[in-house]
N, C-alpha and C positions, 0 to 999 in steps of 0.2 A: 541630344539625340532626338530626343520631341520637335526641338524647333527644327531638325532636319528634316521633318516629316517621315526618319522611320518607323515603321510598323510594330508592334509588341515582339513579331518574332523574329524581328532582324535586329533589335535591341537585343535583345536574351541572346542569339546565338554572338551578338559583339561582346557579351559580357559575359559570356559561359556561363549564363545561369536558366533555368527555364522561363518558359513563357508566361505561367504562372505568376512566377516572382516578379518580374514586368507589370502583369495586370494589377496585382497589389498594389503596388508601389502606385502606380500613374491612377489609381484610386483614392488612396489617399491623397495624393497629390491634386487632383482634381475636388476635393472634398478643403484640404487646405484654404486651396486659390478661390472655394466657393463657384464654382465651375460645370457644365456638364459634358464638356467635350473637348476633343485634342485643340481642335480650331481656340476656344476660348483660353486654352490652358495655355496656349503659346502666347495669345494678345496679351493676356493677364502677366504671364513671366514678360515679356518685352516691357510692360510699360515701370516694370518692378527695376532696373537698368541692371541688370543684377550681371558680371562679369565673370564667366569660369574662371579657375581657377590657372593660374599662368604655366601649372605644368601638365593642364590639360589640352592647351593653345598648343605651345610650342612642344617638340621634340625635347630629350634630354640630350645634354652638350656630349659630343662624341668626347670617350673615355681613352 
């Protein structure tokens, strides 16, 4: 969601959770990567090759 360039509270309201929890989170996250900013956060994850997860990609198979 970072690398889409959304915002803290369009994150939070995709996740049902608050805004708050977002800013934590991409705090640490940022503190992790060694980092100060979303710009740098997403170069740093891009160069990591790092692949979500396959059932975050695709859809679940119709039931």
């Amino acid at each position: 969601m970072l690398v889409e360039g959304l915002l803290n509270q369009q994150i939070a309201y995709e996740l049902d959770v608050k805004e708050a929890t977002i800013k934590a989170h991409m705090t640490e996250i940022f503190r992790k990567l060694g980092v100060h900013s979303r710009t740098q956060a997403v170069l740093a994850l891009s160069s990591l090759s790092v692949e979500p997860p396959q059932d975050l990609v695709e859809p679940p198979p119709d039931s």
